[in-house]
SERO-4910 file (N, C-alpha, C, O; in steps of 0.05 Angstrom, whole numbers):
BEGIN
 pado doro    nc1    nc2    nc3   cac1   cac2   cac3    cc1    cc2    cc3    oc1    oc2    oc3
  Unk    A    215   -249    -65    193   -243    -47    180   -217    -55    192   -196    -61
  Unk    A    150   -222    -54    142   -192    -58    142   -176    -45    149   -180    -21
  Unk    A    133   -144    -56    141   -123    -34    127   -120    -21    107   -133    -26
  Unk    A    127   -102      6    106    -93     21     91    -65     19    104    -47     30
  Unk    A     74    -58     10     60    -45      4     31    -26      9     12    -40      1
  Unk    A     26     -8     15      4      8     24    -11     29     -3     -6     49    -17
  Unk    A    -30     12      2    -60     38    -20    -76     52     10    -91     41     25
  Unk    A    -66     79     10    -89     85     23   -105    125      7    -98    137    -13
  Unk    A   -122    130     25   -147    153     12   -135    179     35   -139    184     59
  Unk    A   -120    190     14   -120    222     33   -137    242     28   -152    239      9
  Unk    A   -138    263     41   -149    292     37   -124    308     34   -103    299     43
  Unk    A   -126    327     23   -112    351     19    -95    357     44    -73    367     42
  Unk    A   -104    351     64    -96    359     84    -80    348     95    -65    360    110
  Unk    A    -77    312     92    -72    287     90    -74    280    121    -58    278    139
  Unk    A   -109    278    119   -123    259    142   -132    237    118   -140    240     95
  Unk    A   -128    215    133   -142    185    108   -174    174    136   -189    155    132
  Unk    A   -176    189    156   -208    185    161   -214    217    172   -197    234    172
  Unk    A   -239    222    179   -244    245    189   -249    237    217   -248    213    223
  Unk    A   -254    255    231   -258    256    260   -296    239    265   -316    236    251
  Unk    A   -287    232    301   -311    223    305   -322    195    294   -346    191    294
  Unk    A   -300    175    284   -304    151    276   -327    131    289   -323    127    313
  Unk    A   -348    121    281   -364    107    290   -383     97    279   -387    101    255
  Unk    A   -401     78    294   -416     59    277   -421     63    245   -414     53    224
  Unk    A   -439     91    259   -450    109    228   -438    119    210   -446    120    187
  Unk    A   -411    129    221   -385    141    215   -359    123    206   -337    131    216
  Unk    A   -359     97    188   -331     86    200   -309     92    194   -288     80    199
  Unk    A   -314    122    177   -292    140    168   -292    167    180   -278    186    172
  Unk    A   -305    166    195   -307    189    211   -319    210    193   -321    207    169
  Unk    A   -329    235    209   -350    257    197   -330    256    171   -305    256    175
  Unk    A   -338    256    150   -334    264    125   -311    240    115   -294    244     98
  Unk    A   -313    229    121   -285    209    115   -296    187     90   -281    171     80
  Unk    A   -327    191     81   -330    182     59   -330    185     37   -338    171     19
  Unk    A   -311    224     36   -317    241     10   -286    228    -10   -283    229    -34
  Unk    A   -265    215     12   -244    212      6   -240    190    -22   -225    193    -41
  Unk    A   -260    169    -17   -268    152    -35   -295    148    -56   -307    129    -64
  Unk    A   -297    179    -60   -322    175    -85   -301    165   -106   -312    144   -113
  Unk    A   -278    168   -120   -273    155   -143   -268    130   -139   -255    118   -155
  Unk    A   -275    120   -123   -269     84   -136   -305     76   -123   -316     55   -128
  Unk    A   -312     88   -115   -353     83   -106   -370     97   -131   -394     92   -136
  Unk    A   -353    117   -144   -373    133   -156   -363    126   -193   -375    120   -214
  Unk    A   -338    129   -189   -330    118   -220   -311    101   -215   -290    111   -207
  Unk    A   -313     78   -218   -294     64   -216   -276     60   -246   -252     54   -245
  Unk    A   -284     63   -263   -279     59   -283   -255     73   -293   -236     65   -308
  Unk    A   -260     91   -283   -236    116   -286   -213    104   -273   -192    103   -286
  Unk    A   -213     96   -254   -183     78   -243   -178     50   -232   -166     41   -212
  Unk    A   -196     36   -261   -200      7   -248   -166    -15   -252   -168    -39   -250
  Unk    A   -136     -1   -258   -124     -6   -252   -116     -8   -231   -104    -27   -220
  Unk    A   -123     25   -219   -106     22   -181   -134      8   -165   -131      1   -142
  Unk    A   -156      5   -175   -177     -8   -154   -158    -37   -151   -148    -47   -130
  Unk    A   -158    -48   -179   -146    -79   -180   -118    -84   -161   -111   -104   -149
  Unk    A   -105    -59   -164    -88    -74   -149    -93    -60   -122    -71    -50   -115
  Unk    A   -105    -57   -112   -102    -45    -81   -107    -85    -68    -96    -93    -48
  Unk    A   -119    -97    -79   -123   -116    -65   -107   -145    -81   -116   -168    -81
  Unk    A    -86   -137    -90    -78   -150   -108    -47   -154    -86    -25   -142    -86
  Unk    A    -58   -174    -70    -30   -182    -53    -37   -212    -43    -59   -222    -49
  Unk    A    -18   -224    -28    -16   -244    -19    -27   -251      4    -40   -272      8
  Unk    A    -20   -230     24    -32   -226     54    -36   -194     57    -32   -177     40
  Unk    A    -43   -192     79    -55   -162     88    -47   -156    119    -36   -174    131
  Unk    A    -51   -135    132    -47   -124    149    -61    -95    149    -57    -75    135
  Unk    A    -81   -101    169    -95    -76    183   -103    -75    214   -102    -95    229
  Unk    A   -111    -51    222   -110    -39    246   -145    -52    258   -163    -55    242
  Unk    A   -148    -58    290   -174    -58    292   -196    -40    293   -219    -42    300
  Unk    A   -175    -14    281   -201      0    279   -214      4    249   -235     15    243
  Unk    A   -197     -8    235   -211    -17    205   -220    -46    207   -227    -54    185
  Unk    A   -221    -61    221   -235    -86    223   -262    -73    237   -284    -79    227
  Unk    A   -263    -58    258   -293    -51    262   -286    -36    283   -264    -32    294
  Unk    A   -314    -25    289   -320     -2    309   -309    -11    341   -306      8    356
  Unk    A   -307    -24    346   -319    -46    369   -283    -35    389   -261    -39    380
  Unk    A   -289    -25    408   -263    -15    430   -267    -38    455   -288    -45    467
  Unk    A   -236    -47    459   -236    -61    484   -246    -88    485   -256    -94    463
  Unk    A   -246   -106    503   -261   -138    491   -271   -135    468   -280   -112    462
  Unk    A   -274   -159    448   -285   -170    433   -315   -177    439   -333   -178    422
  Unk    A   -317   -183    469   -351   -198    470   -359   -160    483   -382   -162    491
  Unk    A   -353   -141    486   -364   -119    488   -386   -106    472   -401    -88    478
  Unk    A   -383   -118    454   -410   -116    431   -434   -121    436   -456   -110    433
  Unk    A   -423   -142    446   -459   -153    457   -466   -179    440   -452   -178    419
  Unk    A   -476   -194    441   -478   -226    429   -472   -227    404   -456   -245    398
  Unk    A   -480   -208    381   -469   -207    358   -439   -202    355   -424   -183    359
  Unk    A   -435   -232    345   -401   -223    332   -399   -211    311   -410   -217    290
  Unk    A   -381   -184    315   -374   -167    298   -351   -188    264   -333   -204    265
  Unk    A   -363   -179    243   -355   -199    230   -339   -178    204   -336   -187    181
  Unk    A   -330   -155    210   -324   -129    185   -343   -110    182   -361   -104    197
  Unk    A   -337   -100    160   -354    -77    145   -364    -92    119   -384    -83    109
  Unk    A   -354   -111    109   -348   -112     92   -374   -140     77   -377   -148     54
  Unk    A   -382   -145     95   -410   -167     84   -395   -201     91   -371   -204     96
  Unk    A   -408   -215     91   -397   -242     82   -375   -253     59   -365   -276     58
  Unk    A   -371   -234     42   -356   -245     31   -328   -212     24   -328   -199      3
  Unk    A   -312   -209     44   -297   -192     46   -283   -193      8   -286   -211     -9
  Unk    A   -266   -165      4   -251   -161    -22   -230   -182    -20   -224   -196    -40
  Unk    A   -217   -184      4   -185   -189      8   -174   -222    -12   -155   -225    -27
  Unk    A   -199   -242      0   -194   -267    -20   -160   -284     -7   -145   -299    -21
  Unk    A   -156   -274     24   -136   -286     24   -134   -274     61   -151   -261     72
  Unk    A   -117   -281     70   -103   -284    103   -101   -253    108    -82   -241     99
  Unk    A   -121   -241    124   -118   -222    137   -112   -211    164   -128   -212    182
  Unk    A    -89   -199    166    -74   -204    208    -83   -176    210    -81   -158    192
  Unk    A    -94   -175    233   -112   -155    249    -97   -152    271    -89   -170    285
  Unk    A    -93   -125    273    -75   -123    300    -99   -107    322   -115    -88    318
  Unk    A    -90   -125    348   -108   -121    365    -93   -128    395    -75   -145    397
  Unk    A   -105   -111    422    -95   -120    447   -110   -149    458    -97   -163    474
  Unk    A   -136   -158    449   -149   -174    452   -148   -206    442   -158   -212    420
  Unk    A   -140   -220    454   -148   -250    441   -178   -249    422   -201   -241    426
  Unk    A   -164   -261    402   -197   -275    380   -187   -295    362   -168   -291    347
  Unk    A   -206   -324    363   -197   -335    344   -198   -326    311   -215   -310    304
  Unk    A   -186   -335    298   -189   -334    272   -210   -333    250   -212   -357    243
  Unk    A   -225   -320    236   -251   -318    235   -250   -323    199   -244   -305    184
  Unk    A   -258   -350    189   -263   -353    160   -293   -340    147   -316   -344    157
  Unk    A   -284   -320    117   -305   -316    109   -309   -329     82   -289   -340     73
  Unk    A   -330   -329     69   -327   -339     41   -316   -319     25   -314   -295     30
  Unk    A   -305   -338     -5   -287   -316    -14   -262   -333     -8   -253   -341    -29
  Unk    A   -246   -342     17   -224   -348     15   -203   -326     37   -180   -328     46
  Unk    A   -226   -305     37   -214   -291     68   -207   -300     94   -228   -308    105
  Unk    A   -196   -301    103   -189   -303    138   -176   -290    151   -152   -291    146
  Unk    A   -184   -275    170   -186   -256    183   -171   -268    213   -181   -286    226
  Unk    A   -148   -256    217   -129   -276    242   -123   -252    258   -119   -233    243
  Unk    A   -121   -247    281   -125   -228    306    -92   -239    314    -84   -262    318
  Unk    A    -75   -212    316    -53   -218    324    -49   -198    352    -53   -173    352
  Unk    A    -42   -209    368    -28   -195    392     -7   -177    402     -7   -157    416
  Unk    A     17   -194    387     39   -191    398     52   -160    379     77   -162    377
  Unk    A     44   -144    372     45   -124    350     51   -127    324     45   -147    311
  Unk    A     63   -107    316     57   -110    289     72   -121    269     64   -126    246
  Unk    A    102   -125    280    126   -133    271    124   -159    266    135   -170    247
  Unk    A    104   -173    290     99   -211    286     73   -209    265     67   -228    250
  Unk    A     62   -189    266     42   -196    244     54   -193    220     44   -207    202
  Unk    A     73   -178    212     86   -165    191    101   -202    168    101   -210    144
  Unk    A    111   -213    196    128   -237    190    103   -259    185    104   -276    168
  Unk    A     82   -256    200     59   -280    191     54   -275    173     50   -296    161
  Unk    A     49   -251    155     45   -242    132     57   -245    108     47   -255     88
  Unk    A     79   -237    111    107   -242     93     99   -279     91     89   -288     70
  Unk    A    103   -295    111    106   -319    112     82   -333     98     86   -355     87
  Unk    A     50   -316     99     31   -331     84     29   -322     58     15   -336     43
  Unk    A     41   -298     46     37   -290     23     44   -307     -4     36   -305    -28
  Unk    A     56   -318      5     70   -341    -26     90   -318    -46     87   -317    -71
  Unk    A    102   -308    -37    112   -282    -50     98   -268    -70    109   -256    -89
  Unk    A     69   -269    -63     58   -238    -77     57   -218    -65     42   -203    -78
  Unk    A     65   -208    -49     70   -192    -38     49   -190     -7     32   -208     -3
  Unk    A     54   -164     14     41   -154     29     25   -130     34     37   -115     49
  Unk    A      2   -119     25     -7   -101     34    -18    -89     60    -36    -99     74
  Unk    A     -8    -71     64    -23    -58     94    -46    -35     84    -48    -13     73
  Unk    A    -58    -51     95    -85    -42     87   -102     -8    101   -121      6     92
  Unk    A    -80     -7    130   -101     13    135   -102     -4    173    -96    -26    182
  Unk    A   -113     22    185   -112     51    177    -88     64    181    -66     53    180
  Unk    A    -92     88    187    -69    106    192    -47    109    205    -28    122    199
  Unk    A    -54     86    236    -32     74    252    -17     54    242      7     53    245
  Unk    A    -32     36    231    -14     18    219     -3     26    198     14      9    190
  Unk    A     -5     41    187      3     51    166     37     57    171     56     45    160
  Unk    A     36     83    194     54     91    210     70     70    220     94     71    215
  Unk    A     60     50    233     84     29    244     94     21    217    115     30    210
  Unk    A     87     12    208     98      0    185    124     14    172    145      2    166
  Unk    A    115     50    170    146     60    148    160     68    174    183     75    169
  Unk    A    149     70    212    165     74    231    183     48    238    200     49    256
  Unk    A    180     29    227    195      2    228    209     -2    207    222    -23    206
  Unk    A    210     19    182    223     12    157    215    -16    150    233    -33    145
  Unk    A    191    -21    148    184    -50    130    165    -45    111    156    -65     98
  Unk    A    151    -10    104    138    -13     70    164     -3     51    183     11     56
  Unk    A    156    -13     30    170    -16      5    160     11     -5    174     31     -8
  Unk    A    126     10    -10    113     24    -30     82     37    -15     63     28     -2
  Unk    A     90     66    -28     70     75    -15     51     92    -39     58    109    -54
  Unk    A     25     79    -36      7     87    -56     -9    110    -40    -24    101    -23
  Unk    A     -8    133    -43    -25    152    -36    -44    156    -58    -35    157    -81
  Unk    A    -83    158    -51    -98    167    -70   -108    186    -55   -117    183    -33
  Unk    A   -107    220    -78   -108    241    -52   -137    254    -73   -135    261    -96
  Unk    A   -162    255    -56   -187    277    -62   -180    296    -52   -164    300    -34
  Unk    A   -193    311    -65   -191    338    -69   -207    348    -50   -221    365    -61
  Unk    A   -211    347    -31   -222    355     -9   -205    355     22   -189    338     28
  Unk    A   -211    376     39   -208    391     61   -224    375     88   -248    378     92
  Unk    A   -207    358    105   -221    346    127   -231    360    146   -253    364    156
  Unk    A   -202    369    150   -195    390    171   -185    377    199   -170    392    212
  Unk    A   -189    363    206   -186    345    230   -194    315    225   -205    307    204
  Unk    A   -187    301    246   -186    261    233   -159    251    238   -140    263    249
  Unk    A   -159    228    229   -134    213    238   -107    222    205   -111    213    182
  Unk    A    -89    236    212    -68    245    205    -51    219    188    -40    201    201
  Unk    A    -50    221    162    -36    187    158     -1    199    161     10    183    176
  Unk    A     16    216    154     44    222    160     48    230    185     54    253    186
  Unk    A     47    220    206     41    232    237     64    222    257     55    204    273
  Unk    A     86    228    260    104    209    278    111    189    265    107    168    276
  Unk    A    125    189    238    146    171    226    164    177    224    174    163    206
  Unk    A    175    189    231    201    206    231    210    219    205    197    235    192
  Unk    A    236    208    201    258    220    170    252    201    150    271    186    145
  Unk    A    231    197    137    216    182    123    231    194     95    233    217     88
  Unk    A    239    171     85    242    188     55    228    173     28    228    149     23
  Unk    A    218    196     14    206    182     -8    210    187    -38    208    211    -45
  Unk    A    213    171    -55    217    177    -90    188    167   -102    174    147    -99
  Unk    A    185    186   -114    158    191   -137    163    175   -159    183    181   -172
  Unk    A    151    160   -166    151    144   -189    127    139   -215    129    130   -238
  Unk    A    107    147   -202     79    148   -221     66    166   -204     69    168   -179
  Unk    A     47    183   -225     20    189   -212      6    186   -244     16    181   -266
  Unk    A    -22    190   -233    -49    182   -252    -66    196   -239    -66    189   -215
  Unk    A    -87    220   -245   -109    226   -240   -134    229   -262   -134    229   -286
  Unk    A   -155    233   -242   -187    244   -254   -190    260   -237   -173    270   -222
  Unk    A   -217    265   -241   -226    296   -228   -229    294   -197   -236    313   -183
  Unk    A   -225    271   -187   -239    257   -168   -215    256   -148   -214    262   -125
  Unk    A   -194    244   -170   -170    234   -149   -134    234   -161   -123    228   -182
  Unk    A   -129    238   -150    -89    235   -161    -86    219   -145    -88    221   -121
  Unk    A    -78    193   -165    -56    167   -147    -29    176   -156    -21    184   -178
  Unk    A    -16    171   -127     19    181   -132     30    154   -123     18    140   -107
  Unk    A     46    149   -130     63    121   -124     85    126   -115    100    131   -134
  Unk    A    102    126    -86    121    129    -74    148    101    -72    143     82    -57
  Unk    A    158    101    -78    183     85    -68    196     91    -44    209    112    -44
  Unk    A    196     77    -21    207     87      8    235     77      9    246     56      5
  Unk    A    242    105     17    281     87     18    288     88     37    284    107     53
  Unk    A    300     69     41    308     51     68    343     63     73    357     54     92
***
């Protein structure tokens, strides 16, 4: 079975969004400086771009599925459908953790986007179960991130850290307790150091 696994974008400071998350913002004030190397040169690390989405199933938080707090029809007639356009990166079964009922939402591409309830542990197992053993990535954000190594179920933790100062934002090491980790790769540009963690259990 494959492992379970997280790519996510720190700051120096290690906030992975900045403060003030919203429409305009979905990284919050400055939370877009974190990802100029894979927007601005991709080229430079089009191995870790490839595999950030190089899994079986996924797992993310609803506040990386979208802006949108509380009911689903709170939006207003437009269904909120991502960030990400009609045809999302993922290419495969995405569990969205949320307090809200939503059905299941297919995009082209081969994405589907499934709203889970019951937290994150049953999403963790729908995941595992749709992956075909390529593994699981958790995609984000910073809470889920957290449940995940606070449940001891990531394997692998890909930190890509810019060189930049948030200062405030959502904290990605924040209340996981005695987390332990082994270094096994890093790779940088001017832009970014990917470090590759092994989490031991």
């Amino acid at each position: 079975m494959g492992n379970v696994f997280s790519d996510i974008a720190v700051s120096v400071d290690g906030f992975s969004a900045g403060p003030n998350q919203s429409l305009e913002n979905p990284l919050g004030v400055g939370g877009m400086q974190l990802h100029r190397w894979h927007l601005e040169h991709p080229e430079e690390s089009a191995a870790e771009i490839a595999a950030i989405v190089d899994a079986g199933a996924f797992i993310m938080g609803r506040n990386m599925f979208g802006p949108i707090r509380g009911p689903w029809d709170s939006a207003g007639p437009e269904e909120w459908r991502g960030w990400w356009g009609e045809e999302p990166p993922y290419h495969g079964p995405v569990f969205v953790l949320t307090h809200y009922p939503r059905e299941s939402l297919e995009m082209a591409g081969g994405t589907t986007f499934h709203f889970v309830t019951d937290g994150f542990v049953a999403a963790h197992e729908r995941a595992l179960a749709a992956s075909g053993g390529r593994g699981v990535s958790i995609a984000g954000g910073a809470s889920t991130v957290q449940q995940a190594l606070a449940a001891g179920l990531l394997d692998e933790l890909r930190l890509h850290i810019a060189p930049v100062v948030l200062g405030a934002g959502e904290r990605l090491l924040e209340g996981v307790g005695d987390v332990q980790l082994e270094q096994f790769g890093v790779t940088s540009s001017p832009l970014v150091t990917h470090v590759r963690y092994k989490v031991l259990h």
